[in-house]
C-alpha positions as CSV (number, residue, x, y, z in Angstrom):
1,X,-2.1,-0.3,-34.7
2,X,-0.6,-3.7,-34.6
3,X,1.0,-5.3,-31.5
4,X,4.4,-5.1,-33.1
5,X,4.2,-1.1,-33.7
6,X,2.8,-0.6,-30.6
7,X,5.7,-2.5,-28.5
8,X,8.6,-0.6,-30.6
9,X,6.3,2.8,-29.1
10,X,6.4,1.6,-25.6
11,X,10.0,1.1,-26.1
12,X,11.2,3.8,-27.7
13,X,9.5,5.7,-24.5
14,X,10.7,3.3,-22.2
15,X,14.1,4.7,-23.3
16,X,13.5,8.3,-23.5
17,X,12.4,7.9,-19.8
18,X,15.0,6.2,-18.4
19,X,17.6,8.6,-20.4
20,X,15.6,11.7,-18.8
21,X,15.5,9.8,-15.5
22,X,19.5,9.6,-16.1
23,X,20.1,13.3,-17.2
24,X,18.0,14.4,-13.9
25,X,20.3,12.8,-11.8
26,X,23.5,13.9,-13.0
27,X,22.3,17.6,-13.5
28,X,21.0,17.3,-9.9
29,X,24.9,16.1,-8.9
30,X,26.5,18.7,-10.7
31,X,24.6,21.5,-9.4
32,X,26.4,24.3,-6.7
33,X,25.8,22.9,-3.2
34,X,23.8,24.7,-1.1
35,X,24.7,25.2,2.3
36,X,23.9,23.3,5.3
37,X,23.5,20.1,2.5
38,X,26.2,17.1,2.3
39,X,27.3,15.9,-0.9
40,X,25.9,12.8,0.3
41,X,22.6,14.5,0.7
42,X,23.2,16.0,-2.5
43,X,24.0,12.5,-4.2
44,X,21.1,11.2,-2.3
45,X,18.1,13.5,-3.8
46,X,19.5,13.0,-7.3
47,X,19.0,9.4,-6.4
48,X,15.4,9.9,-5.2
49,X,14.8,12.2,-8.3
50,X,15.5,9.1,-10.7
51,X,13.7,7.1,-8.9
52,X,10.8,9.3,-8.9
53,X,11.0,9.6,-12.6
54,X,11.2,6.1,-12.8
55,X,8.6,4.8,-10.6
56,X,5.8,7.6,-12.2
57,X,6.4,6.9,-15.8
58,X,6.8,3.0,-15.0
59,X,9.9,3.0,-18.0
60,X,11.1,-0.1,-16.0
61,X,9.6,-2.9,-13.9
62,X,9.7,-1.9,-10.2
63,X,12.1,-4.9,-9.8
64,X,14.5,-3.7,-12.4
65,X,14.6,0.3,-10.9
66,X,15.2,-1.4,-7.5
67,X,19.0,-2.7,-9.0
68,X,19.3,0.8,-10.6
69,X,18.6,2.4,-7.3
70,X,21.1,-0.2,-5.1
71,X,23.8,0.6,-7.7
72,X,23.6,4.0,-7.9
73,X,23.6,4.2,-3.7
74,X,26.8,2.0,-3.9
75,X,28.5,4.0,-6.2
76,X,27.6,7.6,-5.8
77,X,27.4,7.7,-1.9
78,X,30.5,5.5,-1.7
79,X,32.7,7.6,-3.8
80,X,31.1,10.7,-1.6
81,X,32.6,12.3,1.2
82,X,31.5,10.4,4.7
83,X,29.0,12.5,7.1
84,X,31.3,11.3,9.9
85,X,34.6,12.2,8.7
86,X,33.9,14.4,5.1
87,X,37.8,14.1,5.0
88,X,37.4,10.3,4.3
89,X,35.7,8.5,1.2
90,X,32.4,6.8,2.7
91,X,34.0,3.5,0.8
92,X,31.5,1.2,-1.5
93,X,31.4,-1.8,0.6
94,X,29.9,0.8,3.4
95,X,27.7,2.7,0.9
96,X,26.1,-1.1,-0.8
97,X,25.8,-2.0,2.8
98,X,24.0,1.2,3.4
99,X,21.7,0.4,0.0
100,X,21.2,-2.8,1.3
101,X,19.8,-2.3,4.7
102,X,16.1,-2.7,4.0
103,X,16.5,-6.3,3.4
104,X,17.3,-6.5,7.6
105,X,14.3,-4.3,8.4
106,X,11.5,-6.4,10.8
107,X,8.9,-4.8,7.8
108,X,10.4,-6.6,5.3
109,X,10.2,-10.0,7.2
110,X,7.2,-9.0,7.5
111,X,5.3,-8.3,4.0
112,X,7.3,-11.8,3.1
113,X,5.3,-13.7,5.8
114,X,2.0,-11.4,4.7
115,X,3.0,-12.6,1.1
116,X,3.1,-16.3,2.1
117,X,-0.4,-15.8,4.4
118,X,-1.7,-14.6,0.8
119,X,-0.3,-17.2,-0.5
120,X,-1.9,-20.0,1.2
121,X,-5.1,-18.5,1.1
122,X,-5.0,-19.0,-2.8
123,X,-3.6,-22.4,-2.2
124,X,-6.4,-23.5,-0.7
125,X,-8.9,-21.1,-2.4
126,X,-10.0,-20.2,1.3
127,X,-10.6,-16.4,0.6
128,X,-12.8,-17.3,-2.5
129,X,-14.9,-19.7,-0.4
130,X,-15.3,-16.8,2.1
131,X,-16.1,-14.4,-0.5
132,X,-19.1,-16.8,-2.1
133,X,-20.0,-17.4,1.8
134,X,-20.5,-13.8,2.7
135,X,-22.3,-13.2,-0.8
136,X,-24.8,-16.1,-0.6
137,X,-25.8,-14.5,3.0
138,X,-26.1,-10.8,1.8
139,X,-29.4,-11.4,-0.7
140,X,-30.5,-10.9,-4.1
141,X,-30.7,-7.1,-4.3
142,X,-28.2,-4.7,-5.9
143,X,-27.9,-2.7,-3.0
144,X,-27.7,-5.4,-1.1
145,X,-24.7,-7.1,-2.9
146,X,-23.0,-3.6,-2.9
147,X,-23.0,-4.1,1.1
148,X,-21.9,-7.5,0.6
149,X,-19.0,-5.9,-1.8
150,X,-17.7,-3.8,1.2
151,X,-18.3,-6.2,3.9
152,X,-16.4,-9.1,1.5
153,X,-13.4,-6.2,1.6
154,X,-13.7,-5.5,5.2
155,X,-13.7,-9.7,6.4
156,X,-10.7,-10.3,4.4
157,X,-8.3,-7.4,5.1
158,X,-8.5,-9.2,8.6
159,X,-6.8,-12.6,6.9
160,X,-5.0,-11.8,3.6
161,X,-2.8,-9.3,3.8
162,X,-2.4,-8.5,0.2
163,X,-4.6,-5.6,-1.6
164,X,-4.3,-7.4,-4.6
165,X,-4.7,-10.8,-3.6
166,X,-8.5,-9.3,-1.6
167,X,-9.4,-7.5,-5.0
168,X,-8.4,-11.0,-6.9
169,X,-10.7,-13.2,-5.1
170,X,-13.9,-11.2,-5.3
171,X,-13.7,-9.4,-8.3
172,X,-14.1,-12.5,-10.4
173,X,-16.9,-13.4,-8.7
174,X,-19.3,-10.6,-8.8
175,X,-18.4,-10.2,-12.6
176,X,-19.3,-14.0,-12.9
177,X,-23.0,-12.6,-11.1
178,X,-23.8,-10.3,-13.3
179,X,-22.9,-12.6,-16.3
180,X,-25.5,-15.0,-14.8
181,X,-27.9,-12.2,-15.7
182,X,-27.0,-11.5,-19.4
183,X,-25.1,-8.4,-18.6
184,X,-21.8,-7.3,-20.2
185,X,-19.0,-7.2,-17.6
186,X,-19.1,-3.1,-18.7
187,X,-22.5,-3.2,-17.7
188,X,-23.7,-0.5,-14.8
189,X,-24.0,-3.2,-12.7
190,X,-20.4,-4.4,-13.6
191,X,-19.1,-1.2,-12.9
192,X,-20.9,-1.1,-9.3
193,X,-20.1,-4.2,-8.0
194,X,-16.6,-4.2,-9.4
195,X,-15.5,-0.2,-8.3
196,X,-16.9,-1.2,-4.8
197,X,-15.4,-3.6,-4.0
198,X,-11.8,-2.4,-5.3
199,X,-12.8,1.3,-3.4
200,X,-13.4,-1.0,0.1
201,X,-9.9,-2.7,-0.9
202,X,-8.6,0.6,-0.8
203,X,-10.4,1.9,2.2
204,X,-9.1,-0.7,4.9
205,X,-6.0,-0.5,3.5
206,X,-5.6,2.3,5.9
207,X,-8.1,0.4,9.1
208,X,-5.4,-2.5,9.2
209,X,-1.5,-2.8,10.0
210,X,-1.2,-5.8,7.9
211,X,-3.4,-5.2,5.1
212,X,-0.6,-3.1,2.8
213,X,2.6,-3.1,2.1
214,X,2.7,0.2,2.4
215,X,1.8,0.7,6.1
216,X,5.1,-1.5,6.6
217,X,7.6,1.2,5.4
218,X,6.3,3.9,7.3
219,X,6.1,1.3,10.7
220,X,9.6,0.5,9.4
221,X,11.1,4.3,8.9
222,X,8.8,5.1,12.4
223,X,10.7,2.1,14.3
224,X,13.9,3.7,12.8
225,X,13.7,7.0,13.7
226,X,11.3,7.8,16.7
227,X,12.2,4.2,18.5
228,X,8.8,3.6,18.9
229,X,6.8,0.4,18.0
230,X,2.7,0.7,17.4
231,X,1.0,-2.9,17.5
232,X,-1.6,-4.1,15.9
233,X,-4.6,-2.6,18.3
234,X,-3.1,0.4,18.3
235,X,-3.1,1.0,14.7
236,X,-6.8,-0.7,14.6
237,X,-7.5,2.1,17.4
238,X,-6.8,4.9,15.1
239,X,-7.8,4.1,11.8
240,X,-10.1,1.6,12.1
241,X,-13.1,4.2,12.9
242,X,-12.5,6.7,10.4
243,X,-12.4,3.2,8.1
244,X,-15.3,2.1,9.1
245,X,-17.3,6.1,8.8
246,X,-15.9,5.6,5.3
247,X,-17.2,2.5,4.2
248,X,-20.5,3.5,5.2
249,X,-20.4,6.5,2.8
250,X,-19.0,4.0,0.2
251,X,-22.0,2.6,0.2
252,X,-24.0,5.6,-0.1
253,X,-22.0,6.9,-2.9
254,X,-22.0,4.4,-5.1
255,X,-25.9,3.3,-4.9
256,X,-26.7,6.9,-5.5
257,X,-23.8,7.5,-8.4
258,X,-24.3,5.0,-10.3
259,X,-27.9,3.0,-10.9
260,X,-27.7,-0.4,-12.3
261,X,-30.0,-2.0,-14.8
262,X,-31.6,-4.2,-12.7
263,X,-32.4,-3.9,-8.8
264,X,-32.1,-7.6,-7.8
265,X,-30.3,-10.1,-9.6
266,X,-32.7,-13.8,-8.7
267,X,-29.7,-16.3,-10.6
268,X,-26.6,-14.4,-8.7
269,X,-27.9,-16.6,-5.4
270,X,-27.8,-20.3,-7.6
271,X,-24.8,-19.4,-9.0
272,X,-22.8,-18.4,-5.7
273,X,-24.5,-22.0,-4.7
274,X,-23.3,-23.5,-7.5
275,X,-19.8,-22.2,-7.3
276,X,-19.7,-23.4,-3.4
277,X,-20.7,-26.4,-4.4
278,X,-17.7,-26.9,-6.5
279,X,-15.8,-25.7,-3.9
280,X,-17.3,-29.0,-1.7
281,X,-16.9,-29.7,2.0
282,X,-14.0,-27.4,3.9
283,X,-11.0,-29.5,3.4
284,X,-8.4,-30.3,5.8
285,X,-6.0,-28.1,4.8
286,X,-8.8,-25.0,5.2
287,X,-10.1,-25.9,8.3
288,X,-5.7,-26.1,9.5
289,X,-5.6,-22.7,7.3
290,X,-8.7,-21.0,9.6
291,X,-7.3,-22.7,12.9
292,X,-3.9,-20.9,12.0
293,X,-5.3,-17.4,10.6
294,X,-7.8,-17.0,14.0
295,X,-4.5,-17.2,16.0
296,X,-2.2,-15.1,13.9
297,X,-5.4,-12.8,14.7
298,X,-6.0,-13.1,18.0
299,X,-1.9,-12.6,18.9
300,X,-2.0,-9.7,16.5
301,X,-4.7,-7.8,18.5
302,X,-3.6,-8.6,21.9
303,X,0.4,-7.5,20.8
304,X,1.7,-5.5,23.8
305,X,-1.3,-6.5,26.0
306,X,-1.2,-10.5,26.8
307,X,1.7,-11.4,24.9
308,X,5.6,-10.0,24.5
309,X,5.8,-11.3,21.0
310,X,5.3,-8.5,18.2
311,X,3.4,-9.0,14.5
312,X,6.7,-10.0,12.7
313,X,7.5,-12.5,15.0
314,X,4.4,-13.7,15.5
315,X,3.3,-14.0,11.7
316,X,7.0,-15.6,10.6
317,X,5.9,-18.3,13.7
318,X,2.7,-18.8,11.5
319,X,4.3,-19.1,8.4
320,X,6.8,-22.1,9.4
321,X,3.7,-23.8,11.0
322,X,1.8,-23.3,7.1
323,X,5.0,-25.4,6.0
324,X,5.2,-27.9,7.9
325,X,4.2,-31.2,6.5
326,X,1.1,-32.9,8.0
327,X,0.2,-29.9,9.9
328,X,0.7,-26.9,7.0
329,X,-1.0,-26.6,4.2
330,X,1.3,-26.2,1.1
331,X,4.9,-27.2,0.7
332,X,8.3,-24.9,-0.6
333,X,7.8,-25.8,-4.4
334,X,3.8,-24.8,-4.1
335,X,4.5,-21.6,-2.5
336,X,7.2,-20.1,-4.6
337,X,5.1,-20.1,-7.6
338,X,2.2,-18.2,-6.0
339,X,5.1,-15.4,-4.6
340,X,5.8,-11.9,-6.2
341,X,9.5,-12.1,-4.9
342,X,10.0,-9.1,-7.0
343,X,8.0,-7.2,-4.4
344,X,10.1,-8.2,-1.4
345,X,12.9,-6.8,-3.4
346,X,11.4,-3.3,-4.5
347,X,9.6,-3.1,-0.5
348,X,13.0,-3.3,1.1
349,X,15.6,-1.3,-1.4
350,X,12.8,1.2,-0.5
351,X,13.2,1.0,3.0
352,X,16.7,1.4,2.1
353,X,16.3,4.5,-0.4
354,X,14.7,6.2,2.9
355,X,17.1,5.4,5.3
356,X,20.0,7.0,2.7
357,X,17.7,10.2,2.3
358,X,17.7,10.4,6.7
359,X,21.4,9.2,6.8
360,X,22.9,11.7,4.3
361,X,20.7,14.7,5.6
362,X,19.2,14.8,2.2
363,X,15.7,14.0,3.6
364,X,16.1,17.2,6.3
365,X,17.7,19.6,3.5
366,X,14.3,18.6,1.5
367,X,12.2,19.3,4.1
368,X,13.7,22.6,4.9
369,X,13.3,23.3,1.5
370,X,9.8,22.6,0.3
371,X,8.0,22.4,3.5
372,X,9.8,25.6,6.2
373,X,9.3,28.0,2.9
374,X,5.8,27.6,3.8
375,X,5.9,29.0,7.9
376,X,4.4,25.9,8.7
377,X,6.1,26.0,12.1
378,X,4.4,28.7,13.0
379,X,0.7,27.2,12.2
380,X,-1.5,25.1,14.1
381,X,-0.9,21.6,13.3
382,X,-4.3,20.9,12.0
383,X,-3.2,23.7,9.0
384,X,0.2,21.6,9.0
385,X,-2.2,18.0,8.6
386,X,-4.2,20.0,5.8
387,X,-1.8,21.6,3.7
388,X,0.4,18.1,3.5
389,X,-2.4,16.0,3.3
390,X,-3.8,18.0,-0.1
391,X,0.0,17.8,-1.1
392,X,0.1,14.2,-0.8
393,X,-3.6,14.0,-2.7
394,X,-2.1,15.4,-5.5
395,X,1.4,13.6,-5.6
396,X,-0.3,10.3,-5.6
397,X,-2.0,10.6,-9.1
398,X,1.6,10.3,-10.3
399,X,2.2,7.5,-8.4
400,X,1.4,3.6,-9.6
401,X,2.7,2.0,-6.0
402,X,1.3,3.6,-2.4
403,X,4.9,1.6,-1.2
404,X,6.6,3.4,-3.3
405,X,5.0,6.8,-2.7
406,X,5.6,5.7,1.5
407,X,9.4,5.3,0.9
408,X,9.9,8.1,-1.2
409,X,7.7,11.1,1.3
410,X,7.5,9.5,4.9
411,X,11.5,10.0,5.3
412,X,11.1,13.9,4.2
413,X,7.6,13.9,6.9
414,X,9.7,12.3,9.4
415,X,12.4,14.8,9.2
416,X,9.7,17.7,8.8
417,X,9.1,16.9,12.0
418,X,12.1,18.2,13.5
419,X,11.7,21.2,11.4
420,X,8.5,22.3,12.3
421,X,9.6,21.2,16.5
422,X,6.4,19.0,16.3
423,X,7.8,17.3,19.9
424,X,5.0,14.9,21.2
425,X,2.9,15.0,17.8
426,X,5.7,13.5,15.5
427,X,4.4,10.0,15.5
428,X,1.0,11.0,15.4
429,X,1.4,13.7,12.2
430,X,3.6,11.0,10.4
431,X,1.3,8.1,10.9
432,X,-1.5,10.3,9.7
433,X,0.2,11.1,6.7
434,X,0.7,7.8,6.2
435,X,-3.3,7.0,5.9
436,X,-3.1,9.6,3.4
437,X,-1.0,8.1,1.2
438,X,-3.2,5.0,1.1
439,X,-6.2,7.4,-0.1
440,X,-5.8,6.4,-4.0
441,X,-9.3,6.5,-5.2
442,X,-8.8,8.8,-8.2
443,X,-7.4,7.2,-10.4
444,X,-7.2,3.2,-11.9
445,X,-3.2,3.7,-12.3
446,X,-3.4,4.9,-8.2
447,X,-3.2,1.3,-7.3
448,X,-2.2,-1.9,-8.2
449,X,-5.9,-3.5,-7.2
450,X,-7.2,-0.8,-8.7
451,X,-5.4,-2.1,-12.1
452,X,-6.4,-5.5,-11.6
453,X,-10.1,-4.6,-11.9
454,X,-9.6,-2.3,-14.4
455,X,-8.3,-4.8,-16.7
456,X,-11.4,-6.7,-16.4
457,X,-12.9,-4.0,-18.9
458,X,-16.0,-3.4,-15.8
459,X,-15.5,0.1,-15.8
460,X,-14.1,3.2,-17.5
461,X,-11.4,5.5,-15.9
462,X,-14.0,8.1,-16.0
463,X,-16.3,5.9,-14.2
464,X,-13.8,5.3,-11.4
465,X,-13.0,9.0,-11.2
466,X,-16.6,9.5,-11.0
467,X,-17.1,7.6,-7.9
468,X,-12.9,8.7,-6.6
469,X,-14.0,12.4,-6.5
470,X,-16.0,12.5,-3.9
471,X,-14.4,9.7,-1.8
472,X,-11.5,11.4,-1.8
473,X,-12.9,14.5,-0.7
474,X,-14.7,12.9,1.8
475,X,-11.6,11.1,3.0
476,X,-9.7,14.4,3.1
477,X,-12.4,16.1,5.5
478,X,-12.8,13.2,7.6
479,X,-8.9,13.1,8.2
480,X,-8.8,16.8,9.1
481,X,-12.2,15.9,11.4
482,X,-10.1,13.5,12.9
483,X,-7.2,15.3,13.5
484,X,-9.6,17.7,15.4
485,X,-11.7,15.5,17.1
486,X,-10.8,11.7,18.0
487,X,-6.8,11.9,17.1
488,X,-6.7,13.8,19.6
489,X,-8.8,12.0,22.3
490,X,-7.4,8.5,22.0
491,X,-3.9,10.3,22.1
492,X,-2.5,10.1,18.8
493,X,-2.1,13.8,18.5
């Protein structure tokens, strides 16, 4: 099939889509009311519905659903009846103001600044000379390079606080180790080293506050709602271990699932040299770079303890500092190249789509709806953690964008809360369902790092799923051992 007749295919889907994502909307408005929902709520799940449609099919860019979504929110809630005064029009500058409030969310400043951190570390190719560092110490072994995989993950979830950007810098170079050794990037070995690491990508996406975008809009919605701020330690308190439990079983699973050709690879060490040797001394802008990232650290972990400032702040602070001339490392017109703006945009109209669902009631009506059928106030909330958590599992193999899949379900768990009279636990069960969300090991299409290796031709979809199966089932126990066990001793249940 040639390119030509393949683009007028993806097109001519493109437009059924967004035509179906169109019809579901307006049937969804011009359904009966039920009682006890707004037609605000009303307008608002019709919104969410098209979005949905949107964001699983991919018939648009995320950027370009995001101006659907901000229209149809000025539009259709503005010309709806106010959940103040239902005698009075809510008014379109109110309802765009409404559709624009995740742009003035602290969690959109804050993936920027995370952006910009990721960012700099490509600017200076710090994270790849990390990488090839960690590498070069590990050994020669398969096994032992699958360790270094993970550990390569787990260092730089601490610094660049972008999946992608993590998967991006090693990814390259343990396809360029086994090429040193005459195998085929779709070599077993290939699809080891490179389903690894991406797996550990995914993994301490849930140990770290500031490794995913993701973990953003549910602090964000969290903030909003409960009033309540968790710092960086906090966070690393409660995920951080069952991170860690899983990335030892990462490790386990994929040296026993899939055997490589070769069990030591002797011209993987001279070519890490060699690649570190291009690389040459550290330069001045790296060793300003580590300098900067060790304090951004060190204030994130001590937030609430020796310091008033939060992460936001904090890592904004940092970001002026990288852009300062003589002391930064990079300047405007470097940096705005190496910037996805596109996801700053889709992050905080998001946020936004959230706070309409709480705002209009939609979000509680849903709740009631699909959740309360169930009796699940009247289980133990270890049968509420399970039952949601396997929902969530499942939802996700729809879903291209964990951020996406946070702004769409965390606004419904947060108002599940109040339906199930969870008191104390609310936090706790929505964080929790929030690690959840960030378990996309199924599928290449779960994530977008995951995509990033894919693309590399390493490894089939079958081969991912192969070694996703039982991580995910895994992850899924562990979380309800959690729940049981330590959630509940360090407080967070």
């Amino acid at each position: 099939m040639s390119a030509s007749t393949q683009q007028a295919k993806k097109s001519k889907w493109q437009w059924i889509w967004v035509t179906a994502a169109f019809t579901v909307l307006i049937v969804i408005m011009l359904l009966p009311r039920a009682e006890g929902l707004p037609a605000a709520g009303q307008r608002a799940l019709a919104i969410l519905a098209f979005a949905l449609i949107l964001w699983v099919t991919e018939a648009v860019s995320y950027e370009v659903s995001a101006a659907m979504i901000v229209g149809l929110i000025a539009v259709l809630i503005g010309l709806a009846p106010s959940i103040q005064d239902p005698s009075q029009m809510t008014g379109t500058g109110n309802a765009l103001r409404l559709a624009l409030s995740g742009f003035s969310s602290s969690a959109v400043a804050l993936v920027a600044a995370a952006l910009f951190l990721a960012a700099a570390m490509q600017a200076t190719n710090l994270h790849k000379r990390l990488a090839l560092w960690i590498l070069s110490r590990v050994g020669t072994k398969t096994s032992s390079l699958v360790f270094g995989a993970i550990l390569v993950s787990v260092v730089l979830a601490f610094f660049v606080p972008s999946a992608t950007a993590r998967a991006g810098a090693v990814v390259p170079i343990l396809l360029g180790m086994v090429a040193a050794f005459g195998l085929p990037n779709n070599s077993k070995l290939g699809a080891l080293l490179v389903i690894t690491s991406v797996q550990a990508v995914s993994i301490w996406n849930v140990g770290i506050k500031t490794a995913a975008a993701q973990n953003m809009v549910a602090l964000g919605f969290i903030e909003k709602e409960f009033g309540t701020t968790i710092t960086w330690s906090s966070w690393f308190l409660y995920a951080a271990p069952w991170t860690i439990i899983m990335s030892v079983l990462l490790f386990f699973v994929m040296t026993h699932l899939i055997k490589p050709e070769t069990k030591a690879i002797e011209a993987g060490k001279d070519l890490i040299q060699s690649q570190l040797n291009e690389l040459g001394h550290l330069k001045a802008s790296e060793i300003r770079l580590i300098v900067i990232s060790l304090l951004l650290l060190f204030f994130w972990t001590t937030e609430g303890k020796l310091h008033p400032f939060d992460t936001t702040t904090v890592t904004i602070v940092a970001i002026a500092i990288l852009l300062t001339p003589k002391i930064g490392v990079f300047d405007w017109k470097s940096v705005e190249r190496l910037i996805p703006w596109g996801t700053v945009i889709v992050f905080a109209v998001g946020i936004s789509l959230g706070t309409v669902l709480l705002d209009t009631q939609g979000a509680q009506w849903l709740s009631n709806k699909v959740f309360g059928s169930l009796g699940l106030e009247s289980m133990p909330i270890i049968a509420t953690i399970a039952l949601v958590s396997l929902f969530i599992i499942l939802i996700h193999l729809g879903f291209a964008s964990a951020t996406s899949l946070s702004s769409a379900l965390i606004p419904i768990f947060i108002a599940l809360t109040s339906t199930i009279h969870l008191g104390d636990n609310r936090i706790g069960f929505v964080l929790i369902q929030q690690f959840v969300i960030s378990i996309g090991f199924l599928l290449p299409v779960n994530s977008p790092q995951s995509m990033l290796a894919y693309g590399t031709g390493a490894f089939t979809a079958k081969d991912f799923l192969k070694s996703g199966l039982p991580l995910t089932i895994i992850g899924y126990l562990l979380i309800l051992l959690f729940s049981m066990t330590y959630w509940k001793w360090v407080g967070l249940l």
